[in-house]
C-alpha positions as CSV (number, residue, x, y, z in Angstrom):
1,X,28.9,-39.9,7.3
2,X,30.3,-37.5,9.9
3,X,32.0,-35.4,7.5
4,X,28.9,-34.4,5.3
5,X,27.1,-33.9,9.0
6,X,29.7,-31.3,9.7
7,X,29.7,-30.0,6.4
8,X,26.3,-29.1,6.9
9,X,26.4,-27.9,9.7
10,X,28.7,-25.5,8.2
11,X,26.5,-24.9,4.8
12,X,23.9,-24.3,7.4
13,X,25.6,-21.4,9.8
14,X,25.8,-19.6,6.3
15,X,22.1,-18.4,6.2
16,X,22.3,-17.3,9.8
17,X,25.6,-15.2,8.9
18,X,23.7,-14.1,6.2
19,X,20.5,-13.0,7.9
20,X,22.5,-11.6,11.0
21,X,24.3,-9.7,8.3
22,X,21.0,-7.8,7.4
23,X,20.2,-6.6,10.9
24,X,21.2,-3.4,12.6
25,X,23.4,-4.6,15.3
26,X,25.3,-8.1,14.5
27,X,26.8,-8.8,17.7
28,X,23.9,-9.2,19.8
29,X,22.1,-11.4,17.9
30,X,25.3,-13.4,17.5
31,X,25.3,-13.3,21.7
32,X,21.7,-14.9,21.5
33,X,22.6,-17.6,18.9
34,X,25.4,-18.5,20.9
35,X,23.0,-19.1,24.2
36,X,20.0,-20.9,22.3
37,X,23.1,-23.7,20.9
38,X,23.5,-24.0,24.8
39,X,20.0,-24.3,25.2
40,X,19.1,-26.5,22.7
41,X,21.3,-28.9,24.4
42,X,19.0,-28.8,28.0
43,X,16.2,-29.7,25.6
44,X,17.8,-32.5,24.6
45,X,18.7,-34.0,28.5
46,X,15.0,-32.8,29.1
47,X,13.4,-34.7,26.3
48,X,15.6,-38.1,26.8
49,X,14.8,-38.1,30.4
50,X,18.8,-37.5,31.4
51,X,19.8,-37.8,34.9
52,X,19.9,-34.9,37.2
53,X,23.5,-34.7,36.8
54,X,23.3,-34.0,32.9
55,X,20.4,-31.4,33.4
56,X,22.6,-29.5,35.7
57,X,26.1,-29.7,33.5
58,X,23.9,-28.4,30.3
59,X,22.4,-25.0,32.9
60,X,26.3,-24.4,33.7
61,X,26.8,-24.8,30.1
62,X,24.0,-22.1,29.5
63,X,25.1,-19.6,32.2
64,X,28.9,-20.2,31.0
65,X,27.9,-19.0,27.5
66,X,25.4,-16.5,28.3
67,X,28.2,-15.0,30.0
68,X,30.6,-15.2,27.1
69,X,27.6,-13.7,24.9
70,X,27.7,-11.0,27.6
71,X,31.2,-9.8,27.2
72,X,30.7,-10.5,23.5
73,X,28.2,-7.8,23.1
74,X,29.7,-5.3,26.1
75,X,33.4,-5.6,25.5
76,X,34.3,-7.2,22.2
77,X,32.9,-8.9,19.6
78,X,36.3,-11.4,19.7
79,X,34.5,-13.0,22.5
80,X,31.4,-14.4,21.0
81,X,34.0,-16.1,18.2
82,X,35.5,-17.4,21.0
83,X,32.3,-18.4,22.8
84,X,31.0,-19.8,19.4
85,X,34.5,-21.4,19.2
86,X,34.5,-22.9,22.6
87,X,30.9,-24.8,21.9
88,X,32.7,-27.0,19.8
89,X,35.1,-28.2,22.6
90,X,31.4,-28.3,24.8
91,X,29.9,-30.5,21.8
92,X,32.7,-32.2,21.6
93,X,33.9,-32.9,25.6
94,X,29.8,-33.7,26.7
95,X,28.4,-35.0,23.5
96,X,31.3,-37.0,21.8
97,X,30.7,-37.7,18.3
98,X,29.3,-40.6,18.7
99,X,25.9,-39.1,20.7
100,X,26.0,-38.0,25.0
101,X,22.7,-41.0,25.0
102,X,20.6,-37.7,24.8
103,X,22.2,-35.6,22.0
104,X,21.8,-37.2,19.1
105,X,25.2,-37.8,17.2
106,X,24.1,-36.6,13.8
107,X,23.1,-33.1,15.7
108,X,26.2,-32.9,17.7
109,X,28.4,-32.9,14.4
110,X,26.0,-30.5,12.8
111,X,26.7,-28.1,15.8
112,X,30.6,-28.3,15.5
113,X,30.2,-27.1,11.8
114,X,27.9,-24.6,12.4
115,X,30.1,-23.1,15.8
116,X,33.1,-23.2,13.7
117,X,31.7,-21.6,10.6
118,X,30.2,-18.9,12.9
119,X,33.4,-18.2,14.9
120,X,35.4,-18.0,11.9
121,X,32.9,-15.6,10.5
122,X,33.1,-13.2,13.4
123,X,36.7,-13.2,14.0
124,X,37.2,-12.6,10.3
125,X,34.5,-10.5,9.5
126,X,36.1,-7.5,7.3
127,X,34.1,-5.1,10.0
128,X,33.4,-4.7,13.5
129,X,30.0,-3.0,15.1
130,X,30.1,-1.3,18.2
131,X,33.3,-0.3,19.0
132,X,34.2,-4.2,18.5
């Protein structure tokens, strides 16, 4: 069952590539993906009720990648595939596979197919915007 999770969370990053790919400007709407997966995460601890604690790790996680998104868009676009590449290991290290008790497992092995299909996308994307 995980495998068809992460392969749809892969399948699923492909219609984001695709409409990012259609917009003036890729990167920073890359940068603002990359902050709403961090996001959608403090939405979760908020919903499930999650301790104090777990509220807190999931704003570090949102200020870590926000900042990653920043460079990404400012100094090169190598560091929002690394950003998107690193929210695996976040998915991963805080919400193991099996569910965090507030992200749900099926989501959390969706995400690590869509962050890898997205990183591999912008760090082998044929062009670079911006100086990238």
């Amino acid at each position: 069952m995980s495998a068809i999770q992460l392969l749809l969370g892969a399948v699923l990053a492909v219609p984001f590539v695709l409409y990012v790919r259609s917009r003036r400007g890729e990167d920073p709407i890359y940068a603002q993906g990359l902050v709403v997966a961090a996001l959608i995460y403090v939405g979760f601890a908020v919903a499930a009720g999650a301790g104090a604690g777990a509220l807190v790790t999931e704003i570090i996680g949102v200020l870590l990648f926000g900042a990653v998104a920043w460079l990404g868009v400012r100094r090169a676009a190598l560091w929002l595939a690394a950003g998107w590449a690193a929210h695996v290991g976040w998915d991963l290290l805080l919400h193991p596979l099996a569910g965090s008790g507030y992200a749900p497992a099926w989501y959390v092995r969706a995400c690590v197919g869509f962050d890898l299909a997205v990183a591999a996308w912008i760090a082998l994307r044929p062009e670079r915007e911006g100086g990238s």
